[in-house]
VEXDREN-2710 file (C-alpha; in Angstrom, 1 decimal):
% VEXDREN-2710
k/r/px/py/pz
1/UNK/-8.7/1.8/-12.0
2/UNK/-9.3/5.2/-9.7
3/UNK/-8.0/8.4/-10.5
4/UNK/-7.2/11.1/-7.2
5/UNK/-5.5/14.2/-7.8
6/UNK/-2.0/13.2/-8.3
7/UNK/-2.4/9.3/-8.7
8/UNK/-3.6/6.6/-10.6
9/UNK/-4.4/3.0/-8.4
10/UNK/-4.3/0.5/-10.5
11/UNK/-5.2/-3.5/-9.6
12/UNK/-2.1/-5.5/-9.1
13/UNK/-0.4/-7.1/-12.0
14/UNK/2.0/-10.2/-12.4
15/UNK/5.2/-8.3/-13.6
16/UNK/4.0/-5.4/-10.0
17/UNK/5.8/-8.2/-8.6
18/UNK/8.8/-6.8/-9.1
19/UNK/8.5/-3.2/-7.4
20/UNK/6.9/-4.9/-4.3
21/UNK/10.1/-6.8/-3.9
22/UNK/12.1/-3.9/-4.7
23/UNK/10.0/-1.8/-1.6
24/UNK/10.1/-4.9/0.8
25/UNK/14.2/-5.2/-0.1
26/UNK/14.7/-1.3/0.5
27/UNK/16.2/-1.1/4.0
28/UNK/14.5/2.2/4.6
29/UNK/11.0/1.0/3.8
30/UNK/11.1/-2.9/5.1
31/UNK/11.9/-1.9/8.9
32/UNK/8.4/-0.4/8.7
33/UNK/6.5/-2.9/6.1
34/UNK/7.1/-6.4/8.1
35/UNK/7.8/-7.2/12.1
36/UNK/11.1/-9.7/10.7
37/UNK/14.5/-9.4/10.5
38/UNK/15.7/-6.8/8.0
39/UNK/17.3/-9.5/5.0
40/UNK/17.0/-9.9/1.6
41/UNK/13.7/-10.7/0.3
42/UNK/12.7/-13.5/-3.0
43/UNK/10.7/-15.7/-4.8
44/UNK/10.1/-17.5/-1.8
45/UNK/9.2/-14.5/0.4
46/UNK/6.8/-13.2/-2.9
47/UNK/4.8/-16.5/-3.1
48/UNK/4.6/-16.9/0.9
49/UNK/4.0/-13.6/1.9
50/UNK/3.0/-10.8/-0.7
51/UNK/1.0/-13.1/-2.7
52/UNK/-1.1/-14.6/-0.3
53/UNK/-1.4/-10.8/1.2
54/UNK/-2.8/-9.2/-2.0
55/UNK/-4.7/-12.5/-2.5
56/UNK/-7.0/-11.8/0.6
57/UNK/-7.5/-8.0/0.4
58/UNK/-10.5/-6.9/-0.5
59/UNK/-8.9/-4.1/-1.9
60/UNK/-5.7/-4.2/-2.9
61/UNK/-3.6/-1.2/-5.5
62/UNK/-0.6/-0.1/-7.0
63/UNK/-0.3/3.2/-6.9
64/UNK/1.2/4.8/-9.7
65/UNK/1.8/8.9/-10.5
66/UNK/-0.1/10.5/-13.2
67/UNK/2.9/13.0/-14.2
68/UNK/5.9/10.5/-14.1
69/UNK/6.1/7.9/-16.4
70/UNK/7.6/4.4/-15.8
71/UNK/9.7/2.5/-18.7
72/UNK/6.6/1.1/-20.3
73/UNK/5.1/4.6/-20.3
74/UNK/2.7/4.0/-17.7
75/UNK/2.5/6.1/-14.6
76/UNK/5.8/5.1/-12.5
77/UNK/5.0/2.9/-9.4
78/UNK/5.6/4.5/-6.1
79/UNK/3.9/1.5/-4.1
80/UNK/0.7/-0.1/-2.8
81/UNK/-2.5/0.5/-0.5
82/UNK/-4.6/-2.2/0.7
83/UNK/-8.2/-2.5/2.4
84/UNK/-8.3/-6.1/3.9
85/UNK/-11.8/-7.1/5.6
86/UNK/-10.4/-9.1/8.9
87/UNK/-14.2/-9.3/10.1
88/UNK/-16.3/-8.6/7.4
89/UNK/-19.8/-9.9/9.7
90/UNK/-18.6/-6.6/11.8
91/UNK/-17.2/-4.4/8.6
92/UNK/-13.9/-3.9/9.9
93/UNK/-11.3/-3.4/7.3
94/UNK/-7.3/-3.3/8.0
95/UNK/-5.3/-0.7/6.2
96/UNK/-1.9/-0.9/4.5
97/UNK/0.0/1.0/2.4
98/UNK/3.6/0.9/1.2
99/UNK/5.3/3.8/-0.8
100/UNK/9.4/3.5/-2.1
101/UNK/11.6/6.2/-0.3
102/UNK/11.7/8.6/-2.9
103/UNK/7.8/9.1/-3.1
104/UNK/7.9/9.7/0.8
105/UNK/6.7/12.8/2.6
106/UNK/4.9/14.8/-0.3
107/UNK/1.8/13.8/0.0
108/UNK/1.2/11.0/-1.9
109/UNK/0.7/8.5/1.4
110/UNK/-2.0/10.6/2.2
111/UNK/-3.8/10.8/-1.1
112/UNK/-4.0/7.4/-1.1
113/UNK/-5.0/6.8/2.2
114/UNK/-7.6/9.1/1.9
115/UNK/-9.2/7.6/-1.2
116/UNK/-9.0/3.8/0.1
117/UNK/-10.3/5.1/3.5
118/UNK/-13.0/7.0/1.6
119/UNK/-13.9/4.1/-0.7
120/UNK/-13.9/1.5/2.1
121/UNK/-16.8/3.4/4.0
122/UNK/-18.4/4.5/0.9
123/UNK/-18.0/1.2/-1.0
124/UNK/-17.5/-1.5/1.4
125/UNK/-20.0/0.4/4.1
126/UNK/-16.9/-0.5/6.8
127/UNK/-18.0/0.6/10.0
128/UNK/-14.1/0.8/11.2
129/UNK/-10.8/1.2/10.1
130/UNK/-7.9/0.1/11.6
131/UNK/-4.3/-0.6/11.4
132/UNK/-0.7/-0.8/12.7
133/UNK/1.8/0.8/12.6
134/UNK/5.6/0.1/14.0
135/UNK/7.2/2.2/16.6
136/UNK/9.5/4.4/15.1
137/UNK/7.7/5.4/11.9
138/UNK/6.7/9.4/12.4
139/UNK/6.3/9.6/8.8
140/UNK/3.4/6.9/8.6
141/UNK/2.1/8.6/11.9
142/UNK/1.7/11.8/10.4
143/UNK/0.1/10.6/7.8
144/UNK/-2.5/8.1/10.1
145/UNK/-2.9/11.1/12.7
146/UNK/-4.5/13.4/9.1
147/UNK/-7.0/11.1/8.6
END
């Protein structure tokens, strides 16, 4: 677990899988999380997709608040960041990072970024960072364009 200023990032656990699909079924967020159709998302779409997605990352976390507290009096989850080597021989790592509507454009984006950016050079001694990022989404922009 990691601590920044406002958030705690937490490893992923069995019953997270329910607030990923609850971000990748939110019609604001899923036009910017996946190049698909925007539909309904399930089991299927967990074990295919998600899964396998946190199964590969090198770094993968859910990022929960320190002040708000969830129904199991945790920290609330607002979403995920995740540091995947694509060509570890060359320490690249690919960035990702998916926060619910309602945690959007306060900060908390860039917190996180900057602490998995940070802790991939740091950690991982990455010599790049890279990532993508669909037309359209000023908001992610900003927050790529900070760091």
């Amino acid at each position: 677990m990691f601590e920044t200023e406002r958030l705690i990032l937490r490893g992923f656990r069995d019953s997270d899988m329910d607030y990923l699909l609850k971000l990748w079924n939110n019609p604001v967020t899923q036009r910017f999380l996946y190049n698909d159709y925007i539909a309904p998302k399930g089991e299927k779409f967990a074990k295919e997709v998600i899964k396998p997605g946190i199964e590969k990352a090198t770094l993968h976390v859910m990022i929960t608040s320190k002040e708000k507290k969830g129904e199991n009096g945790e920290g609330e989850v607002m979403g995920y960041a995740a540091l995947v080597m694509l060509f570890p021989k060359n320490r690249e790592g690919y960035l990702e990072i998916g926060l619910l509507p309602e945690w959007q454009s306060k900060g908390y984006g860039t917190e996180a970024m900057r602490f998995i950016v940070d802790h991939g050079f740091r950690e991982f001694q990455l010599h790049r960072a890279t990532l993508g990022v669909l037309e359209g989404n000023a908001a992610a922009r900003a927050v790529y364009s900070k760091m």
